[in-house]
C-alpha positions as CSV (number, residue, x, y, z in Angstrom):
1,X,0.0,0.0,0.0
2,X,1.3,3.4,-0.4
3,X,1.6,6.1,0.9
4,X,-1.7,7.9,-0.5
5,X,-3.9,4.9,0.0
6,X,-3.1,5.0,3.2
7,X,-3.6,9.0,4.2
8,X,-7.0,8.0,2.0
9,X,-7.6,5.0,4.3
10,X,-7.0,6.6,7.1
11,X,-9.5,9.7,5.9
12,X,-12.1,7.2,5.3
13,X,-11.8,5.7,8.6
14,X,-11.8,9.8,10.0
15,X,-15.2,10.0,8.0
16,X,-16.9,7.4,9.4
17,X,-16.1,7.6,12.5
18,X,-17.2,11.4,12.4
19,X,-20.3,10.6,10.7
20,X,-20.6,7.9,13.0
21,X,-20.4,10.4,15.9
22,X,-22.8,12.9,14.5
23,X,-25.3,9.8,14.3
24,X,-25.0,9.4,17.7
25,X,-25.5,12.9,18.6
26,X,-28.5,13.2,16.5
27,X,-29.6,10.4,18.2
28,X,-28.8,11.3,21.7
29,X,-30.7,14.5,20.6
30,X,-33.9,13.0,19.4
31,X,-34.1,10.4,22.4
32,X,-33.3,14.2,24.2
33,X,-35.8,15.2,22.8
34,X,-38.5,12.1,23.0
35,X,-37.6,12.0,26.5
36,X,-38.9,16.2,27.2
37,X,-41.8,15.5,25.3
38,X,-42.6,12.5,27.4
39,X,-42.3,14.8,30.6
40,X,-43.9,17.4,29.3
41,X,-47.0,14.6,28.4
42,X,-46.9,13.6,31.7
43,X,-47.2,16.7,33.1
44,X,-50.0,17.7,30.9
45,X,-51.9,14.7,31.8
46,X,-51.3,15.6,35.8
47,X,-52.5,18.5,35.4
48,X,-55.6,17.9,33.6
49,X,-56.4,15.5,36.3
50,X,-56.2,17.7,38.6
51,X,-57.9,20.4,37.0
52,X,-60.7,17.6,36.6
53,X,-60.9,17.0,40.0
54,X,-61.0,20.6,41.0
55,X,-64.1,20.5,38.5
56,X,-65.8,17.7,40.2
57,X,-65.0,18.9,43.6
58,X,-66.2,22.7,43.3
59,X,-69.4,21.2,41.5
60,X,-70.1,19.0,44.0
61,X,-69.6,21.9,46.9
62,X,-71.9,24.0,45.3
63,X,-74.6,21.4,45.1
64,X,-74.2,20.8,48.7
65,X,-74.4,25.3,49.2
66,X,-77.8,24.8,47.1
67,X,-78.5,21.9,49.4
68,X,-78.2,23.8,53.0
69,X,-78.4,27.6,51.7
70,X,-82.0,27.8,53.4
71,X,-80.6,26.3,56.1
72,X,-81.2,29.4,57.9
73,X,-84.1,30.5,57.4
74,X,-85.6,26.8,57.8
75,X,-84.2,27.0,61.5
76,X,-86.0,30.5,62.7
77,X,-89.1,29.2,61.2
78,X,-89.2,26.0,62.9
79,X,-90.5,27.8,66.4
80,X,-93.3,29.4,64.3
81,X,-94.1,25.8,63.1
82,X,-94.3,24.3,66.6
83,X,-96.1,27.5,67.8
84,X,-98.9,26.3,65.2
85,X,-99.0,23.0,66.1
86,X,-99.4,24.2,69.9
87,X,-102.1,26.3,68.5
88,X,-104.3,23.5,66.6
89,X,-103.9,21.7,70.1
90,X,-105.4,24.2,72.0
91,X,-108.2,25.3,69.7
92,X,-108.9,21.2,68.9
93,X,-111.5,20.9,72.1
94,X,-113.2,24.5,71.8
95,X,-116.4,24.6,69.4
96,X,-116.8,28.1,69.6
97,X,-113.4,28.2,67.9
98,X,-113.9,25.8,64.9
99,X,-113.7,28.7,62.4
100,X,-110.7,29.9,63.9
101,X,-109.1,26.5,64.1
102,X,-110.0,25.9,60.7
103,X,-108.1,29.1,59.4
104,X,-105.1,28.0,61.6
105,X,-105.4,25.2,60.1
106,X,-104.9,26.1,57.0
107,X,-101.9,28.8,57.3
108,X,-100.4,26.2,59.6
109,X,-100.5,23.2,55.8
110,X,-99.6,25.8,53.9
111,X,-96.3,26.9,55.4
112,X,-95.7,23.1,56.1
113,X,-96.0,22.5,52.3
114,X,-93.6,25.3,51.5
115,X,-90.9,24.9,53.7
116,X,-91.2,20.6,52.7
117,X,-91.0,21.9,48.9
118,X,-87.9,23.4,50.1
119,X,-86.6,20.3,51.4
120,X,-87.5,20.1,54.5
121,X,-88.8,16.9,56.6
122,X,-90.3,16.1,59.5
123,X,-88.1,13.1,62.0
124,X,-90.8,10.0,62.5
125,X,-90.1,9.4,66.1
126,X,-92.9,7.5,68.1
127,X,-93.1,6.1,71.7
128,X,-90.7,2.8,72.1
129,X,-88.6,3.7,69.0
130,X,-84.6,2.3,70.0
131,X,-82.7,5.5,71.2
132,X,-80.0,6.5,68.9
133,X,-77.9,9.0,70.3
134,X,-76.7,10.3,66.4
135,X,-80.3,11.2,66.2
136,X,-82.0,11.6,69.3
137,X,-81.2,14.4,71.7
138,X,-82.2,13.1,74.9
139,X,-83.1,15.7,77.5
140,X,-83.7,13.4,80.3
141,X,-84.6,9.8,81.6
142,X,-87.0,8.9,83.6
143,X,-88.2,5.1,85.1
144,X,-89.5,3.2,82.5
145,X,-93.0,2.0,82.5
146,X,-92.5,-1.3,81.7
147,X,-89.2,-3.2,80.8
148,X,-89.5,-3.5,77.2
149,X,-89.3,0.6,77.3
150,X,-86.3,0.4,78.8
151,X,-82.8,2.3,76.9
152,X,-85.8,3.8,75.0
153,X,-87.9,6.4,73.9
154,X,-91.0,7.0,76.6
155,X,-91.9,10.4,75.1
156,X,-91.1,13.1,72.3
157,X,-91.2,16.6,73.4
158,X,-90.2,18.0,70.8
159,X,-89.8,16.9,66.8
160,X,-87.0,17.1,64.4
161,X,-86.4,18.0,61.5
162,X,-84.2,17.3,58.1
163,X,-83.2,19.6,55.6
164,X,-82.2,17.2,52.5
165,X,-79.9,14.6,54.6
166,X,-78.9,16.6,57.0
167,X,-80.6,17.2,60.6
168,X,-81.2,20.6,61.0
169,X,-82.8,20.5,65.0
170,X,-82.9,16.5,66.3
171,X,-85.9,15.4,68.0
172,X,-86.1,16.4,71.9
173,X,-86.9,12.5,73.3
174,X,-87.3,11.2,77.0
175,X,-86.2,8.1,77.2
176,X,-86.6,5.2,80.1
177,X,-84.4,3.6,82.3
């Protein structure tokens, strides 16, 4: 071999090796690059969860404000609810007040359709019902009639009342010992 075939041999082998060097640089540069894009992928799809969640969250919060907004107002009118029950009791015996009674009446269904359009329900709590503390306020105990009132409820003294699920004033009970 001579002297040129050789400086051209070794150019050759410079060549390659060069182009084989910028091959993996471009290389190195795409995976570089395929690897950014996959973090960047990721943490677009992190954050669209969490946006998503956020969505569901808020949306479910302000079902539950809808829910309980009246809260409030259902509460102060409760009293005016038992003070027409007390009424209807009073008035029930008199015959000279059947017109009367009869108007009560009437004021005392219609407010009690309202406020249950709004939501709102009465607690079903009746003598000998089990005594659940979670939903029984019990304002004191006295000796039970008989045993099979005993650890519960002798009398209601005053009802409860739900607004959607949630109890709003829990039934005053007197339970037996």
């Amino acid at each position: 071999m001579s002297k040129k075939d050789k400086s051209e041999h070794i150019d050759d082998e410079l060549v390659m090796e060069n182009e084989q060097a910028e091959q993996k640089e471009e290389q190195s540069v795409e995976e570089q690059l395929k690897e950014d894009l996959g973090k960047e992928k990721d943490k677009f799809l992190r954050l669209f969860a969490e946006f998503e969640n956020y969505k569901r969250r808020t949306s479910k919060e302000r079902i539950e404000l809808f829910k309980t907004a009246s809260q409030d107002v259902m509460i102060s009118l409760l009293p005016v609810l038992d003070d027409f029950e007390r009424a209807l009791l009073h008035t029930e015996d008199d015959k000279e007040a059947e017109h009367l009674r009869k108007g009560v009446l009437l004021i005392y269904q219609k407010l009690l359709s309202t406020l249950e359009k709004n939501g709102l329900t009465k607690m079903e709590v009746a003598q000998g019902d089990a005594f659940n503390a979670d939903e029984h306020e019990a304002i004191t105990q006295v000796a039970a009639p008989s045993d099979d009132l005993k650890g519960k409820i002798i009398d209601v003294v005053e009802k409860g009342y739900k607004l959607g699920d949630k109890i709003i004033r829990f039934p005053k009970v007197v339970t037996g010992f």
